[in-house]
C-alpha positions in Angstrom: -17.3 17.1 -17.3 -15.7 14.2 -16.1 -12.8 12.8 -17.5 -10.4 9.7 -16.7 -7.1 9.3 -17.3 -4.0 6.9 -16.9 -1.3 8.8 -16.2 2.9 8.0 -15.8 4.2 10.3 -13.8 7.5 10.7 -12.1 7.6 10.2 -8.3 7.6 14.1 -7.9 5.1 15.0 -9.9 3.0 12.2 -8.3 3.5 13.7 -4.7 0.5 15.7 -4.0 -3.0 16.4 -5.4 -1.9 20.0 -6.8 0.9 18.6 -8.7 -1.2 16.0 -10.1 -3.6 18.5 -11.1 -1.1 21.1 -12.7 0.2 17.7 -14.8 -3.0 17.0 -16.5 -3.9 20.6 -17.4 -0.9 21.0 -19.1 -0.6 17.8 -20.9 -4.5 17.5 -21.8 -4.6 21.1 -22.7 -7.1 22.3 -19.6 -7.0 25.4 -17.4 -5.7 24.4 -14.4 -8.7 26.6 -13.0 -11.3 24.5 -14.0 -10.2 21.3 -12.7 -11.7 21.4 -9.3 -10.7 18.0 -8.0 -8.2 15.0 -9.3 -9.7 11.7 -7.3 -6.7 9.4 -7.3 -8.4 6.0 -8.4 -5.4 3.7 -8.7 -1.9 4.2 -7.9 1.0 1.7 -8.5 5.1 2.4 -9.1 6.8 0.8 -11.9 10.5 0.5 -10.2 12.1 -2.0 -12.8 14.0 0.6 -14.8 16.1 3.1 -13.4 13.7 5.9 -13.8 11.2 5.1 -10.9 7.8 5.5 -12.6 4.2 5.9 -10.9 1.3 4.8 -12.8 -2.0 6.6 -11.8 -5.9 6.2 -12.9 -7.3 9.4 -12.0 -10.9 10.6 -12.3 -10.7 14.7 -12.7 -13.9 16.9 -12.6 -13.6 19.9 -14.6 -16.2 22.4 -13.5 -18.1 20.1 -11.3 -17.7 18.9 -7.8 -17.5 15.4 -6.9 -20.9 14.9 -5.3 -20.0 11.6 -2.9 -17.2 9.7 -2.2 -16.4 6.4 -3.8 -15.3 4.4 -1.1 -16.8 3.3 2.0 -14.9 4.5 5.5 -14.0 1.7 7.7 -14.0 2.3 11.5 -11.8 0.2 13.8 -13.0 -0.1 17.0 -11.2 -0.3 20.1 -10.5 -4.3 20.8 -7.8 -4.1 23.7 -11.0 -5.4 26.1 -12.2 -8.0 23.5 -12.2 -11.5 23.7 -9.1 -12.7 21.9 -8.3 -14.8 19.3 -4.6 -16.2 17.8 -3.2 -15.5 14.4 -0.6 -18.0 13.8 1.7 -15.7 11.4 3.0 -12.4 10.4 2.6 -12.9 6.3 0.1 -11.5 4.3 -2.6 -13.9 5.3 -1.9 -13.5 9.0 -1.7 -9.9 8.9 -5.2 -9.7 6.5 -6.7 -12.3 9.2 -6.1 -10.2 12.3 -7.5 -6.6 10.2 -10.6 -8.9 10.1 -10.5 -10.1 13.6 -10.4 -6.2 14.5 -13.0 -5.7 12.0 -15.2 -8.2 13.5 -14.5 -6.8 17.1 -11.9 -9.6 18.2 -8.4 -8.9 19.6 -6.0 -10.6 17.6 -2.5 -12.0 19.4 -0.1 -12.2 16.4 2.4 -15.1 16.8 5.2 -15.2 14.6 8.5 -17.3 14.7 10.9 -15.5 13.0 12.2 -11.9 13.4 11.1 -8.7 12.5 11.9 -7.9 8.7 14.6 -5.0 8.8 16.5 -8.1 11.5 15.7 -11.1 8.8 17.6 -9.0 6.3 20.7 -10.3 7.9 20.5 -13.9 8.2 19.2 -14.1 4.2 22.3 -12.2 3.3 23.8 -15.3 5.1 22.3 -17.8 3.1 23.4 -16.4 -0.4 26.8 -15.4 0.8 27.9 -17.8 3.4 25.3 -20.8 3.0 24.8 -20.4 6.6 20.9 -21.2 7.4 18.9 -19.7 10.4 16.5 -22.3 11.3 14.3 -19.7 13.2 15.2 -16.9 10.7 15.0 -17.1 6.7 12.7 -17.0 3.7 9.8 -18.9 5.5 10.2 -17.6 9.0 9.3 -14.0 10.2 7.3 -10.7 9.9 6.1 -10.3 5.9 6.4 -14.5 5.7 8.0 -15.4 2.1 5.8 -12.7 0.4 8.1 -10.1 1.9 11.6 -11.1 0.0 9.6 -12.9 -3.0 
């Protein structure tokens, strides 16, 4: 049989695939012998209490084998010989562009004019506590774009 389940579990119990497994036979009442594979179909973390909580959707075959996998594999191949092309932007759509680029056998050149976002951390903290603005530096400028701090 197959069964799926949505499951909040804590970070710990959501670690590996065993863990998993041992949850759901005890909390749906199964021998943890019969389930021979938990297929992790979703996976997000709830982090706006205290208690850090991750939500799971989990496919579990109890005495049967998964017969194929759900997912196509994606193979990058080697670009560093390719004909380049320029992805104005670290953000979200710049960094999704130049997967695509790789996917499409094109060497991407990132360009990005602020900093890296463990450096940018910095010079926000300087806007909210000092009003002090980075023009090369701040919400709209560097690695993540405004997606990263939003």
């Amino acid at each position: 049989m197959i069964y799926e389940y949505q499951l909040r579990l804590l970070p710990q119990q959501a670690y590996t695939q065993d863990s998993i497994r041992e949850y759901v036979a005890h909390e749906k009442g199964l021998d943890v012998r019969t389930i021979n594979h938990v297929q992790v179909l979703k996976r997000s973390i709830d982090a706006r209490q205290r208690t850090i909580i991750v939500n799971l959707s989990v496919r579990v075959f109890v005495n049967e084998r998964p017969d194929k996998q759900d997912y196509q594999s994606i193979s990058y191949p080697d670009v560093s010989q390719s004909p380049a092309a320029i992805v104005v932007g670290a953000g979200p759509g710049g960094l999704f562009a130049a997967l695509r680029l790789i996917e499409q056998g094109v060497r991407p050149i990132v360009v990005e004019r602020g900093k890296r976002v463990d450096e940018r951390h910095r010079d926000l903290s300087l806007i909210t506590k000092e009003q002090q603005i980075n023009p090369e530096s701040n919400y709209c400028f560097g690695e993540g774009g405004a997606g990263a701090y939003s």
